[in-house]
N, C-alpha and C positions, 0 to 999 in steps of 0.2 A: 284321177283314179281314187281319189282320198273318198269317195262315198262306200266306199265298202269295208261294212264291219271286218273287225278282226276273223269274226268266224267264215266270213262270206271268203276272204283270203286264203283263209288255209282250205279252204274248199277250193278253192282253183288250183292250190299248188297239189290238192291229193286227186284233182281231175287229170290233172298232166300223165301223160305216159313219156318217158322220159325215153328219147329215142336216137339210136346210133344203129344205121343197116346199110351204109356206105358198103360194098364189096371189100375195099381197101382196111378195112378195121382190123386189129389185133387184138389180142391179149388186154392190153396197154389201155386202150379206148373202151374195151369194156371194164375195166376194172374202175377208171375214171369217169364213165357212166356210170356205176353203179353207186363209188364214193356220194357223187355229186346228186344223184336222189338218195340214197340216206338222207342228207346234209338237208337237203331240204324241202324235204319231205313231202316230194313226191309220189302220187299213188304208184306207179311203175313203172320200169325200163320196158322200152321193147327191140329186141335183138333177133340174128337172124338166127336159125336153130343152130348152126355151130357154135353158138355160146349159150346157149340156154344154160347146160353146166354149171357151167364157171361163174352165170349172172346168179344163179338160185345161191350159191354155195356163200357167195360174198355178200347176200344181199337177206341169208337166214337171221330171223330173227330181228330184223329191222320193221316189219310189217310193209315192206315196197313188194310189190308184184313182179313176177314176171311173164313176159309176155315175148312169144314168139309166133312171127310171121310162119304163115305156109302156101306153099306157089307162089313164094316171091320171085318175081316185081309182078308176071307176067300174065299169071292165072291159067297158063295152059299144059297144065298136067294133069296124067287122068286123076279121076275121081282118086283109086286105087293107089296113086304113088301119094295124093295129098293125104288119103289116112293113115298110111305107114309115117309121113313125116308127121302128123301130128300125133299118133303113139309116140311115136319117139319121143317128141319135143315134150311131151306128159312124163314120159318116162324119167328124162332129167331134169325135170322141176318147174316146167311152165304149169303156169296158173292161168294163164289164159292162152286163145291162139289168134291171130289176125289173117285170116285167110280172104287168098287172092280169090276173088270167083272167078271163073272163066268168061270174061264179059265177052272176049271176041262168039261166044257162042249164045248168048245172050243174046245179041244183037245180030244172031241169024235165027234167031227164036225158038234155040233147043231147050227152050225151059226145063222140060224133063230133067239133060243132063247137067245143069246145074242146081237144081235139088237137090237129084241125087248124091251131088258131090258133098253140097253142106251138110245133108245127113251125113252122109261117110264119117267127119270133120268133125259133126259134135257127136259123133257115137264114141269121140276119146274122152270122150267125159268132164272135159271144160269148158268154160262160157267162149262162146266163141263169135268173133267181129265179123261179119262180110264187109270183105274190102270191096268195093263195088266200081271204083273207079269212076267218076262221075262226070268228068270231063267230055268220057269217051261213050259217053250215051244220052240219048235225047229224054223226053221228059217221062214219055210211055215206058220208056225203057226203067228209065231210076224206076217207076213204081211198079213194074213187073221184079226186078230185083229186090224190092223191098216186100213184098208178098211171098215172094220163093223165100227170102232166108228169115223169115216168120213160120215160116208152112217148113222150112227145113230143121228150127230149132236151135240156130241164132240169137243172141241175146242180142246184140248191135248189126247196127246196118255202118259203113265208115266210107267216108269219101272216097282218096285216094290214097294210091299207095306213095306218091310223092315220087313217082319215077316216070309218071305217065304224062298225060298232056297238058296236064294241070292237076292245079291242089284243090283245096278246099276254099267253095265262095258262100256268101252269107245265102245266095240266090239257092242253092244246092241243098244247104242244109236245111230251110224252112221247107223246100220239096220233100224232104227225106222226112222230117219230123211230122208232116202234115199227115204223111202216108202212115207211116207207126204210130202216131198217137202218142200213148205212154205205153203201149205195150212193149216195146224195142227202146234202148238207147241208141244216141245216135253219136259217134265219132266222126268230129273233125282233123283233117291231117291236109299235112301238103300245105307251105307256106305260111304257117304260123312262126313269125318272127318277134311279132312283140305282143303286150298285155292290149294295146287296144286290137289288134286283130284277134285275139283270143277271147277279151269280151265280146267281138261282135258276132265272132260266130256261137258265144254260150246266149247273148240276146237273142237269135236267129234259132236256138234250140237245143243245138249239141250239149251232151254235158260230161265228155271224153276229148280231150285233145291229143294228139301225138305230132311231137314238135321234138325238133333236135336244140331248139334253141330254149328250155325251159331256164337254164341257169341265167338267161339276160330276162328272161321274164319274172324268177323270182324275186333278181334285186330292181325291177321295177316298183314292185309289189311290195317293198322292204321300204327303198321309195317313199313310197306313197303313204307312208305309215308314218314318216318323221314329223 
């Protein structure tokens, strides 16, 4: 990994969304999620909206984002309940939202109502991810979902939510980035464990990752630097 400049590194570590959304988490784990992007200096946590709070309050002033899921894991809440959680999640401090889309309705081809929900979503007035789940859709589908949450006003399209069939493959994200262009970024999530899986999906296009394992990938990265 030693080919990448200094600046090209810290550009990976400020691409990282530094991520804890296990059910089982407390207090304790986010606060230690948060410690641990300060420290090293990662773009943002992302957490589930019960902690947006407590991540924003610990994490003021550091310049780390944060970043709360909505219709997590599942994506099947109405439009209606996703935009109260993402008011909400605005309300105590998210800077961004990672919203589930409803892919099981996707993939019976109610496009309509998954527009309408992404509008709903960013009408709270931050940039907002479609989680699109990628796994669990064929190829027509990824690029029907990548044109809806363009046409919904979405800044990213994002693989998986890392709960579902699968995560994030190189195959997946060059589909996604094909489809956006530069007009969309694209997040990779789901199974990023170390710095060569995370370059090859920034090779492949992404240039957002969300990884639970960002602190084994930064002292790769430190590593790589001796």
């Amino acid at each position: 990994m030693s080919h990448l400049t200094p600046a090209e590194k810290e550009a990976v570590l400020a691409s990282i969304d530094h991520t804890f959304l296990r059910p089982e988490g407390g207090p304790a784990e986010i606060d230690r999620l948060c410690a641990e992007a300060a420290e090293h200096r990662f773009g943002a946590v992302c957490v589930q909206p019960l902690w947006v709070a407590r991540a924003a309050a610990r994490l003021r002033g550091t310049g780390v984002r944060v970043v709360a899921v909505v219709g997590f894991p599942h994506g099947a809440n109405t439009a209606e309940v996703k935009a109260a959680e993402a008011r909400r999640a605005v309300a105590d401090g998210a800077d961004e939202l990672d919203m589930v889309i409803a892919f099981g309705a996707l993939r019976a081809g109610l496009d309509a109502l998954v527009e309408e929900e992404i509008r709903a979503v960013v009408a709270a007035g931050v940039p907002v991810k479609c989680i699109l789940e990628t796994a669990a859709l064929d190829e027509a589908a990824m690029d029907r979902a990548c044109d809806l949450a363009e046409r919904g006003g979405a800044r990213y399209v994002k693989t998986s939510t890392g709960f579902g069939p699968g995560g994030a493959t190189v195959e997946a994200v060059r589909r996604l980035r094909a489809r956006v262009g530069h007009r969309l970024g694209v997040k990779a999530s789901g199974g990023i464990r170390t710095l060569a899986d995370l370059l090859a999906l920034r090779e492949a296009g992404a240039d957002r990752f969300g990884t639970s394992h960002g602190v084994a990938i930064a002292r790769e990265l430190e590593a790589a630097a001796r």
